[in-house]
C-alpha positions as CSV (number, residue, x, y, z in Angstrom):
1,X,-80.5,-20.7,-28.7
2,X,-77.5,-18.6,-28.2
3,X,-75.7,-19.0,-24.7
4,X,-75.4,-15.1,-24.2
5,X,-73.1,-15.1,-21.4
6,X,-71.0,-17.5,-22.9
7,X,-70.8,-14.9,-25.9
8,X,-70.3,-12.0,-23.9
9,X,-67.3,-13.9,-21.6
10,X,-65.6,-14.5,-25.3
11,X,-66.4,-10.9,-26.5
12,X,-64.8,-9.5,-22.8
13,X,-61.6,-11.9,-23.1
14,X,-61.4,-10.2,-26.6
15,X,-61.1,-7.0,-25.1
16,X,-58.6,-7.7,-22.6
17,X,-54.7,-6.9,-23.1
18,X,-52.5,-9.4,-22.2
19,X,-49.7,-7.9,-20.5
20,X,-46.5,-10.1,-21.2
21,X,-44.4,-10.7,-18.0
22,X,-41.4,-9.1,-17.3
23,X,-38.2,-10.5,-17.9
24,X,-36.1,-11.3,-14.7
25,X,-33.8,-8.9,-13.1
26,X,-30.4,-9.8,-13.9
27,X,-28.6,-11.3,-10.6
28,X,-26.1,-8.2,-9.1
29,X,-22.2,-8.8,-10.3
30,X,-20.4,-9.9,-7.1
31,X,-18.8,-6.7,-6.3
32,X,-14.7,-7.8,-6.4
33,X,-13.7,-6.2,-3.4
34,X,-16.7,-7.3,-0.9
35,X,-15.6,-6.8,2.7
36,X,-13.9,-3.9,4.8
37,X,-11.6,-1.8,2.6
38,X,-8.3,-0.9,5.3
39,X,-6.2,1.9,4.6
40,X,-2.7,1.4,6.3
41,X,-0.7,4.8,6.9
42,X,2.8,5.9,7.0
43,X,4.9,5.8,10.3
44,X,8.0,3.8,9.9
45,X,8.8,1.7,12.6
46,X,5.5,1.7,14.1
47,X,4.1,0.3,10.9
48,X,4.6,-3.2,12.3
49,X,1.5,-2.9,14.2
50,X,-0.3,-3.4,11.3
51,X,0.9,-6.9,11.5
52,X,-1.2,-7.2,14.8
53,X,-4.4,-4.9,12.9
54,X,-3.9,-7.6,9.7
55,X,-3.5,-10.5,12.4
56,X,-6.7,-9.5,14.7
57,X,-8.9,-9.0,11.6
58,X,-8.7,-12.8,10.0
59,X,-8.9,-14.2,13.6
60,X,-12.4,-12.4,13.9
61,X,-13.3,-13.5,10.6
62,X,-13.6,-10.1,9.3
63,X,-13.5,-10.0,5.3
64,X,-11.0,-7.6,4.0
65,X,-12.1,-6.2,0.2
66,X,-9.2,-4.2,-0.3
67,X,-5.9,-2.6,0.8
68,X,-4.4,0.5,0.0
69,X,-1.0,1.2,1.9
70,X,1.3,3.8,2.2
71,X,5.2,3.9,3.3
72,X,5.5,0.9,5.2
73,X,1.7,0.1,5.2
74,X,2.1,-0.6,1.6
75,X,4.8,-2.8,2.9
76,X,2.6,-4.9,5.4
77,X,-0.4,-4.8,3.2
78,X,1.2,-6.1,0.1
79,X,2.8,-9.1,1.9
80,X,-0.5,-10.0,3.3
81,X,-2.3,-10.0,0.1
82,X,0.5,-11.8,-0.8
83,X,0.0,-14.3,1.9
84,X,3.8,-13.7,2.8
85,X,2.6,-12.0,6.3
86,X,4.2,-14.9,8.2
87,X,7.6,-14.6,6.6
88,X,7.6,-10.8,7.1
89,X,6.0,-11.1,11.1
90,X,9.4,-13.4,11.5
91,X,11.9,-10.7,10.1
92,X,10.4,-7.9,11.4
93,X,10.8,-9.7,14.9
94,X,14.5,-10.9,14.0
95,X,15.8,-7.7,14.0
96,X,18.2,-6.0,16.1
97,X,19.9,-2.6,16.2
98,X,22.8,-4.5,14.8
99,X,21.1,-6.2,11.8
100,X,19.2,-3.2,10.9
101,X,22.4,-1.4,10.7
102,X,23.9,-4.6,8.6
103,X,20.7,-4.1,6.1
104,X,21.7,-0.8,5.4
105,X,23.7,-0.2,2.2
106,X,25.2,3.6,2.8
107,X,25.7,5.1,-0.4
108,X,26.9,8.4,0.0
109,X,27.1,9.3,-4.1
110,X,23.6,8.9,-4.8
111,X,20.2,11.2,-4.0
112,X,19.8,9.1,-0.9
113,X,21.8,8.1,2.4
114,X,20.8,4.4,1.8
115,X,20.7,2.4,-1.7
116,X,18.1,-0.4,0.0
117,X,19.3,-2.9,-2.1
118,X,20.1,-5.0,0.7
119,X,16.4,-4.6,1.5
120,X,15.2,-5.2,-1.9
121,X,16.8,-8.3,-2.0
122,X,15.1,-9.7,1.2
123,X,12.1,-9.3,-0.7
124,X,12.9,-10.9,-3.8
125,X,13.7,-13.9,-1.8
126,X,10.0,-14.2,-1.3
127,X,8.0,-12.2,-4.1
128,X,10.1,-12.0,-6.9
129,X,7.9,-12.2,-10.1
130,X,4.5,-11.1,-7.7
131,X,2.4,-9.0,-9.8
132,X,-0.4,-7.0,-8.5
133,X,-2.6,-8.9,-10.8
134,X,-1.8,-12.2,-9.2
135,X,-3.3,-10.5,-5.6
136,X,-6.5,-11.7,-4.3
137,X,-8.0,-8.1,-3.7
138,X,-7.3,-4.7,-5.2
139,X,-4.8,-3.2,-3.7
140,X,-3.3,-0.1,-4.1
141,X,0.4,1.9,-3.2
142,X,0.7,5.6,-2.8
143,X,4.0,7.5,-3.7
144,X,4.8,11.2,-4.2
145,X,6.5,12.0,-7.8
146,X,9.6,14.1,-6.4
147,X,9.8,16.6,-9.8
148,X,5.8,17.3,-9.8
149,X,4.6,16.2,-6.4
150,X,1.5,14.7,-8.0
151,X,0.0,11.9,-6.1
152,X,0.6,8.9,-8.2
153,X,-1.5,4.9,-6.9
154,X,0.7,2.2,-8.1
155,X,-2.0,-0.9,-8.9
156,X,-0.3,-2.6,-11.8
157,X,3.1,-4.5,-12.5
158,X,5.7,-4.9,-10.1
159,X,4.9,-5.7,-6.5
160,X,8.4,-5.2,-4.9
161,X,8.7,-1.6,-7.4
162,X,5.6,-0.3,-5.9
163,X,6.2,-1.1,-2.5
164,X,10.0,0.3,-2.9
165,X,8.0,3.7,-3.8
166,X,6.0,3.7,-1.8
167,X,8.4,3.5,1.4
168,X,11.2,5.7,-0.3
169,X,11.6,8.1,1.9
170,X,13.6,11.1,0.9
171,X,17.4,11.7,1.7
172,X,17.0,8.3,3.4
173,X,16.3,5.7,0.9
174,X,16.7,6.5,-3.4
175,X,13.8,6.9,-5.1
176,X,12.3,4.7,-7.5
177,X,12.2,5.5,-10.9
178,X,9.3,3.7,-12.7
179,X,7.9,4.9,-16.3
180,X,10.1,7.6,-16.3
181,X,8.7,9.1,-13.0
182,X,11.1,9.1,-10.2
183,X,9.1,7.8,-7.1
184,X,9.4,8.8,-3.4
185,X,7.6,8.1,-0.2
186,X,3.8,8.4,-0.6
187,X,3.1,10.1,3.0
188,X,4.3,13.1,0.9
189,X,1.3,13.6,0.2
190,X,-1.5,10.9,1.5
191,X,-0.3,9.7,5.2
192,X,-3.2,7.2,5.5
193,X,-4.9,6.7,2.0
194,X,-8.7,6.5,3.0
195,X,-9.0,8.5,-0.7
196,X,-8.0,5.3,-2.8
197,X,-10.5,3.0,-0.8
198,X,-13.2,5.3,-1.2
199,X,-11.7,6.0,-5.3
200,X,-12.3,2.3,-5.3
201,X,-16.0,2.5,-4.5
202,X,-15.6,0.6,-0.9
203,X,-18.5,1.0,0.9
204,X,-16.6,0.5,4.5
205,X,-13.5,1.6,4.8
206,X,-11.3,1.7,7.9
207,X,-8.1,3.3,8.4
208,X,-5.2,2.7,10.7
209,X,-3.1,5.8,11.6
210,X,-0.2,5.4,13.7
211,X,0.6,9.2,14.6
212,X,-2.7,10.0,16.8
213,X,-0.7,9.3,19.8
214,X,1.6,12.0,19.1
215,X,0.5,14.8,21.2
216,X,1.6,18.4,20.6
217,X,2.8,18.4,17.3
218,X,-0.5,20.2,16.0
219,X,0.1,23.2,18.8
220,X,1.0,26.7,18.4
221,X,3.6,28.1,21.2
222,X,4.8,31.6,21.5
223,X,8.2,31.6,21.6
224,X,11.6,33.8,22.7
225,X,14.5,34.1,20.6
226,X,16.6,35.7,23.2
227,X,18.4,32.3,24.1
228,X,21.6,31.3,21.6
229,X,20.7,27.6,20.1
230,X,22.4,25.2,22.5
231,X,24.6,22.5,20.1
232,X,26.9,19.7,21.5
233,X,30.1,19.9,19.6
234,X,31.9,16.5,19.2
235,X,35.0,15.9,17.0
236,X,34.5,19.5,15.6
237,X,31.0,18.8,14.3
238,X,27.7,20.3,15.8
239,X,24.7,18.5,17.0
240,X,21.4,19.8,17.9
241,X,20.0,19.3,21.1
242,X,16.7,18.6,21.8
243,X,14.9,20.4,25.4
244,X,14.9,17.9,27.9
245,X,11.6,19.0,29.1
246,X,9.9,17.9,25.3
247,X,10.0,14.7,26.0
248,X,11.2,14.0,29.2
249,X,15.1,13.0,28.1
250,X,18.0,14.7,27.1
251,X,18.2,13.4,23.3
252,X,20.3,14.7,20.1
253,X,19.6,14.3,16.5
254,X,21.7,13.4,13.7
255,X,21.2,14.1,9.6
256,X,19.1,11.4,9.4
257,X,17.3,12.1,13.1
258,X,16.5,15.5,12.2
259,X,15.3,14.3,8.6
260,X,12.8,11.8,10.2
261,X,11.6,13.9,12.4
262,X,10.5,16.7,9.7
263,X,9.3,14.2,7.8
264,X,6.9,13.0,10.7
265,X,6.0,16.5,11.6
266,X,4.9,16.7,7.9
267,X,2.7,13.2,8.0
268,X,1.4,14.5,11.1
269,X,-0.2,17.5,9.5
270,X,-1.3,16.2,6.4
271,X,-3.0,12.7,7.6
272,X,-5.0,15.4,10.5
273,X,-6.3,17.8,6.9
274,X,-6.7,14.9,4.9
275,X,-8.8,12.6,6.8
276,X,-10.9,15.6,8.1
277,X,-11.6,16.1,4.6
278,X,-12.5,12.4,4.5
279,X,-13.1,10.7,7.1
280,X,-13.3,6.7,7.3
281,X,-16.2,4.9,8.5
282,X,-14.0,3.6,11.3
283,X,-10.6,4.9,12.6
284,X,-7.6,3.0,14.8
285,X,-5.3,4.7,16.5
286,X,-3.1,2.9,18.4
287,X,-1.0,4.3,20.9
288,X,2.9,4.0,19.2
289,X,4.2,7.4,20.7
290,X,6.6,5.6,23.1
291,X,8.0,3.6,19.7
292,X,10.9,5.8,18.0
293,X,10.5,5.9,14.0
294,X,13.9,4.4,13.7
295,X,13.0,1.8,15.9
296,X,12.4,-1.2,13.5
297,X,13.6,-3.7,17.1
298,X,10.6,-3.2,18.7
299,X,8.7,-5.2,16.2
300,X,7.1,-7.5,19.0
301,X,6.0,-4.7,20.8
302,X,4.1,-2.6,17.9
303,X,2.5,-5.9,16.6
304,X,0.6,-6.2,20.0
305,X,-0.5,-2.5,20.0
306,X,-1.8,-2.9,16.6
307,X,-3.7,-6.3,17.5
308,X,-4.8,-5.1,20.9
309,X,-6.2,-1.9,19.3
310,X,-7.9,-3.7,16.8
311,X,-9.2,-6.5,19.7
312,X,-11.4,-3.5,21.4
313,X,-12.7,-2.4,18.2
314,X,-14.3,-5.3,17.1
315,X,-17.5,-5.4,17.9
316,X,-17.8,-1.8,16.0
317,X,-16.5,-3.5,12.9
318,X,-19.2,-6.5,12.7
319,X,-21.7,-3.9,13.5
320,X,-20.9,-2.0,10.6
321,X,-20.2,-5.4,8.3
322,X,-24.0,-5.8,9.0
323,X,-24.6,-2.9,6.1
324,X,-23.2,-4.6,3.6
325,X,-24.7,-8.1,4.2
């Protein structure tokens, strides 16, 4: 006797399509620059407290997936990448007004006050022959192409070259020639480089811009030209003078004062457009307004702004690590 139910479980299996399973998902690629991408800005002597930001971030523990510096932030970044920070906390804290003067090759024959040989040489003590393919993380240097004024990111070849750019400012320091484009200071044209994380796909990026405690420069005053400009002559030559109620001292500028200072005004401007246009996920501003651009001596004092700053923002930051993880 035929088992019917045995013959109609066969015919029904029959009739069934077995569904193959799926292969596995491939595991994610380990993204290279996993962390907090940091975008260090422009400001000259206040860029040592991004010593104290750098400093604060590795004592929290805080993961840092890329760098991208300008003018002396491509300075500080590239010797922490480098793991040279130490040797560059203890010689920015060495100097005086005296050595800074002594590092200071004056070469009045060329497109810039200052050869910085002398400072190029400092370097090469300690990263000669550093490549930015031998660096840890990306990392990326902004400089200003003088003939064009295209934007151009320096992530390949030469450390030291790149970081010379980078910090060239103009009628201060020559520029750097470097595949036949002549290179100058990169807060030209990006004062705090949040662009090149965010070019880099970072999904966190946090920039550090040392002119936010510079009130007043973004006002508008209505103004008399009735008064004769007030100059100081000495030894036949003319020196402007500065109000005394602008900053609450009587102060005059040289050449290479009154070049500074329009250069700052400049940075000023185009780090507010810029990062309006893009803003970070997280912005410090420490307060450096009391710290002169010139004023490389006051190393130990910048460094503890920077880290202080960075202190009170922490909490913030491992809140928005969280996202990533």
């Amino acid at each position: 006797m035929l088992d019917w139910a045995s013959l109609r479980r066969k015919q029904e299996s029959r009739e069934i399509d077995v569904v193959p399973p799926e292969p596995p998902l491939p595991e994610p690629a380990p993204h290279k620059g996993r962390g907090i991408a940091v975008a260090l800005g422009g400001g000259a002597a206040r860029g040592w407290a991004h010593i104290g930001v750098l400093r604060a971030l590795d004592e929290a523990g805080i993961p840092i997936g890329m760098i991208a510096g300008t003018s002396i932030g491509a300075l500080v970044g590239g010797c922490y990448l480098a793991g040279k920070l130490d040797e560059l906390e203890e010689f920015a804290r060495s100097l005086t007004k005296r050595r800074i003067f002594g590092l200071l090759d004056i070469n009045f024959g060329g497109s810039g006050l200052f050869g910085g040989m002398k400072l190029t040489a400092r370097m090469q003590e300690h990263l000669e022959g550093v490549t930015f393919e031998d660096l840890p993380k990306p990392f990326v240097c902004v400089a200003a192409e003088i003939r064009t004024g295209h934007e151009i990111w320096l992530s390949s070849g030469s450390l030291i070259t790149a970081m010379r750019a980078s910090y060239a400012l103009p009628g201060v320091f020559e520029p750097v020639t470097c595949n036949g484009r002549v290179l100058v200071d990169g807060a030209l044209v990006n004062p705090v480089p949040v662009s090149a994380c965010r070019a880099h796909e970072q999904p966190l990026v946090m920039a550090v811009n040392l002119h936010y405690d510079l009130f007043g420069r973004a006002a508008v005053i209505k103004h008399s030209a009735d008064m004769p400009l007030q100059t100081d002559q000495k030894d036949g030559q003319s020196e402007l003078v500065i109000d005394k109620g602008q900053r609450g001292r009587d102060q005059r500028l040289g050449i290479t004062g009154v070049m500074v200072e329009a250069f700052n005004i400049i940075q000023d401007r185009i780090s507010r457009a810029r990062m309006a246009g893009d803003p970070p996920d997280l912005a410090l501003q420490p307060k450096l307004g009391n710290i002169g651009l010139t004023e490389f001596h006051r190393a130990g004092e910048a460094i503890a702004i920077g880290y202080e700053t960075t202190q009170a923002r922490l909490a913030e930051l491992e809140r928005l690590l969280t996202v990533l993880k």
